[in-house]
N, C-alpha and C positions, 0 to 999 in steps of 0.2 A: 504494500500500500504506500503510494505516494504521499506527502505531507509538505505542505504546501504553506509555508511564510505571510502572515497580514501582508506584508508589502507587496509580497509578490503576487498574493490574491487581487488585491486593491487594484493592483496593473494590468492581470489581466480582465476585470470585471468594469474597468477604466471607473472609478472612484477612489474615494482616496481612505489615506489606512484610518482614520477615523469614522470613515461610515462603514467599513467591512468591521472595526474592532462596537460598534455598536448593534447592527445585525448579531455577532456574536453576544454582548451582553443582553441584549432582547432573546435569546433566543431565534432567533428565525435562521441564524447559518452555526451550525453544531463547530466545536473544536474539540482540541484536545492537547494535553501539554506534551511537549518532544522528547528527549532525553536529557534536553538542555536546558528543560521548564519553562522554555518557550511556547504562546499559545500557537498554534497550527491548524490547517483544514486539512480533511483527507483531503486525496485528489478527487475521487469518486461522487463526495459530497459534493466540492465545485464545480467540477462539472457539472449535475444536476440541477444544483443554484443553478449556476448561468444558463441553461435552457428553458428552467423554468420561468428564469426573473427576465429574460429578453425581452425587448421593447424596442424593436427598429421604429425610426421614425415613421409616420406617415408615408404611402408609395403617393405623388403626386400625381401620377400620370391616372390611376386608376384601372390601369391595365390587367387583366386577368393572363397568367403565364405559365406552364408548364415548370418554367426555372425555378427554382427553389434562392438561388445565389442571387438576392438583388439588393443592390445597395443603395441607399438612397444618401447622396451628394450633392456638390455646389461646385459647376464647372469651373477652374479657380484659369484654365490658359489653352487656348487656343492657338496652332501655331499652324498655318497653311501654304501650301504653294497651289497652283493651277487644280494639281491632280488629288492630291492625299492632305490630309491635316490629322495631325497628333492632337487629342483631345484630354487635360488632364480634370482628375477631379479628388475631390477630398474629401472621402466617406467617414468619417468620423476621424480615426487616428489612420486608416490609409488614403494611402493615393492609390489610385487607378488611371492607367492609361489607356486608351484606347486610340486603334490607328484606322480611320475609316477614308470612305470619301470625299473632298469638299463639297460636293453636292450635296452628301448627306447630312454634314453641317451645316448648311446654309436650310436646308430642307427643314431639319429639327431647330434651326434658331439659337444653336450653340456659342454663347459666349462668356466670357467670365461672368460669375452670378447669379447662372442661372439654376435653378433647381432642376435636379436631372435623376435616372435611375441608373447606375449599371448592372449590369446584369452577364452573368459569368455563366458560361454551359459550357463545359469542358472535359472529355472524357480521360482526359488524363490532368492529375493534381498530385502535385509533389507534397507530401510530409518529412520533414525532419525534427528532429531534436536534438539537443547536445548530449545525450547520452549514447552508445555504440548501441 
């Protein structure tokens, strides 16, 4: 079993270690002490939390999709020549790039600020971790 650091909880549930250390004293996300008498989450438990507590923003588009992977952002840069335009955007703590056509930029109204969705389908997705 994994065991998992306030801080490092906090980071990945993106709040900060005094709202994940009062989850804990409420009750609502269970811990436990380490052998260091540090408090800790399983990993099992976080996990859970975090599927259970998600709250993506609002999809603006209204779109009904097949894709599960949608992320709803604020296109922050536009960059185009004649044919292709690189399109970025900031979905919370990532960016997302995509490479379309300038038609279809110009089609969708793409430019910095505007609220936009990405959306990821891809049959192949790399995992790592820093453990072997």
């Amino acid at each position: 079993m994994s065991a998992i650091r306030i801080k490092d909880a906090a980071a990945v549930l993106g709040v900060s270690d005094d709202t994940v250390r009062r989850w804990i004293d409420s009750g609502t996300l269970p811990s436990f002490k380490d052998e260091s008498g540090r408090k800790v989450i399983a990993g099992e438990v976080l996990a859970e939390f975090a599927r259970e507590h998600a709250t993506p923003p609002p999809d603006p588009t209204g779109v009904g999709s097949s894709a599960r992977n949608r992320l709803v952002g604020l296109v922050t840069k536009v960059t185009s020549d004649q044919v292709m335009s690189e399109v970025q955007m900031q979905c919370g703590p990532f960016t997302m790039v995509s490479l379309m056509s300038t038609e279809s930029v110009r089609q969708l109204g793409l430019q910095p600020g505007v609220l936009a969705v990405a959306v990821v389908k891809a049959t192949n997705v790399v995992v790592e971790t820093g453990r072997p």
